[in-house]
C-alpha positions as CSV (number, residue, x, y, z in Angstrom):
1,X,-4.6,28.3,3.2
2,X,-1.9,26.8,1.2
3,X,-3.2,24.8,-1.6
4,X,0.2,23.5,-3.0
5,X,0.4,21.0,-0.2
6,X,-3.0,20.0,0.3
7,X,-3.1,18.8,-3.7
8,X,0.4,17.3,-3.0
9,X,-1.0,15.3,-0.2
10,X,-3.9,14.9,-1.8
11,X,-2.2,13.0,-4.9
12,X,-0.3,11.0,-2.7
13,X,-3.2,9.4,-1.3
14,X,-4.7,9.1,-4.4
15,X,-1.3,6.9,-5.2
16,X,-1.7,4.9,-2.3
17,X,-5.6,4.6,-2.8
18,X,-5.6,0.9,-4.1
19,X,-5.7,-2.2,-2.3
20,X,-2.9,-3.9,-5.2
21,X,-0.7,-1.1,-4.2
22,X,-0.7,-1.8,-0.6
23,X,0.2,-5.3,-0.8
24,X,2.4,-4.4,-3.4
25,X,4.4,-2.1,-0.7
26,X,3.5,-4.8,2.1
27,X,5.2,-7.4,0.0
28,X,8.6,-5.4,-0.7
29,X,9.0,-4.5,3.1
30,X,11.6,-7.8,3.2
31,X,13.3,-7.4,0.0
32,X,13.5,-7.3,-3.7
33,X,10.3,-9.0,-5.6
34,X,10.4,-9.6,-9.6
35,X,7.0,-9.2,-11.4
36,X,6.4,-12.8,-10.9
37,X,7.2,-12.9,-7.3
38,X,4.9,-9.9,-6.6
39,X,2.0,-11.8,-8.6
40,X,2.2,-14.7,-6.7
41,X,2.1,-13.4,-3.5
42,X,-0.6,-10.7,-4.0
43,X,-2.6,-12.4,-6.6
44,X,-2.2,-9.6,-8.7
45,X,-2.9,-9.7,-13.2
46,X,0.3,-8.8,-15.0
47,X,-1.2,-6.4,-16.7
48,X,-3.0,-4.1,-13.7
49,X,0.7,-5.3,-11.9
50,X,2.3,-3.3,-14.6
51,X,0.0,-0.3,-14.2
52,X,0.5,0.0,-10.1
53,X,3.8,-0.7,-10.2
54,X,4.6,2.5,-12.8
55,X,2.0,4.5,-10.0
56,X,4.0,3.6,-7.3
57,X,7.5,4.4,-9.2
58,X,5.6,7.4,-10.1
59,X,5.5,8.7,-6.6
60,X,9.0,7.4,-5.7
61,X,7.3,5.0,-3.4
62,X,9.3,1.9,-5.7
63,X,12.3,1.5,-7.8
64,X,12.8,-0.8,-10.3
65,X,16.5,-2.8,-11.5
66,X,16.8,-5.1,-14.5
67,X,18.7,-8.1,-14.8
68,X,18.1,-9.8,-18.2
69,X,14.5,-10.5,-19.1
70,X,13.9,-9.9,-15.1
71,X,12.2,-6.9,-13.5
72,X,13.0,-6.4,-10.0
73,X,11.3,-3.9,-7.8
74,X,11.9,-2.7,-4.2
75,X,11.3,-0.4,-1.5
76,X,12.4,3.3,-2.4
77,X,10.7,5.5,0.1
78,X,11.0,3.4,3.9
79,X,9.2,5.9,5.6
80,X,6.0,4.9,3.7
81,X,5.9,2.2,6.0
82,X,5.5,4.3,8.9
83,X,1.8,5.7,7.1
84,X,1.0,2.0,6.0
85,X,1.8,0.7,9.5
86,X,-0.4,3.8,11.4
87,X,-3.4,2.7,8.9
88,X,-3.0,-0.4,10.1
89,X,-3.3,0.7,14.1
90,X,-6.3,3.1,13.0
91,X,-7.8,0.1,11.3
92,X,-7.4,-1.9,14.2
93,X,-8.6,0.5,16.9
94,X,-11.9,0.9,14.6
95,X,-12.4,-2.8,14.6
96,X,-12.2,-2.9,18.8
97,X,-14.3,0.2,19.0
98,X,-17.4,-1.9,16.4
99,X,-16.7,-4.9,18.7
100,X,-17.4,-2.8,21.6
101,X,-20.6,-0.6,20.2
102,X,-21.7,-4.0,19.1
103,X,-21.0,-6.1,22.3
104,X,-23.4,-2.9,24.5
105,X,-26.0,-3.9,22.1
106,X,-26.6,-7.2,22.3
107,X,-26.4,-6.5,25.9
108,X,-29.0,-4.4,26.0
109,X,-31.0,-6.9,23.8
């Protein structure tokens, strides 16, 4: 078995393993954010902001630009969105398949 890419996988999860950092990558899908934008629509603290973002630069996932006092941050890595948006479908087919185990029982009931 090859370790090197089960770790390397493994890691990238691990990057991707916090609910900030997903609507962090969720909000950049249209564009460019700065700091400020990126709190404001996630409802994220500037200082665990600070920390995801550098995870997420980390793993090549974001880049960041300056311009003045400004910190702007977007998309780096598009196929991320591809993982994000098949986490999403799985998400969704467990919900309808709970609905469904839960709808047989409360016929049975």
């Amino acid at each position: 078995m090859k370790q090197g890419i089960h770790v390397y996988k493994a890691n990238l999860f691990k990057a991707l393993s916090h609910p900030l950092r997903l609507a962090i990558l969720d909000a950049l899908r249209d564009g460019e954010k700065t700091v400020t934008q990126l709190q404001e629509i996630t409802g994220g603290e500037q200082a665990s902001m600070s920390q995801h973002l550098k995870v997420l630069r980390n793993h090549h996932f974001v880049t960041s630009r300056r311009d003045g006092t400004l910190s702007y941050y977007r998309n780096e890595d598009p196929d991320v969105y591809r993982f994000l948006d098949l986490g999403r479908q799985i998400y969704e087919q467990q919900v309808t398949r709970r609905k469904s185990e839960l709808d047989a029982i409360s016929r049975l009931g």
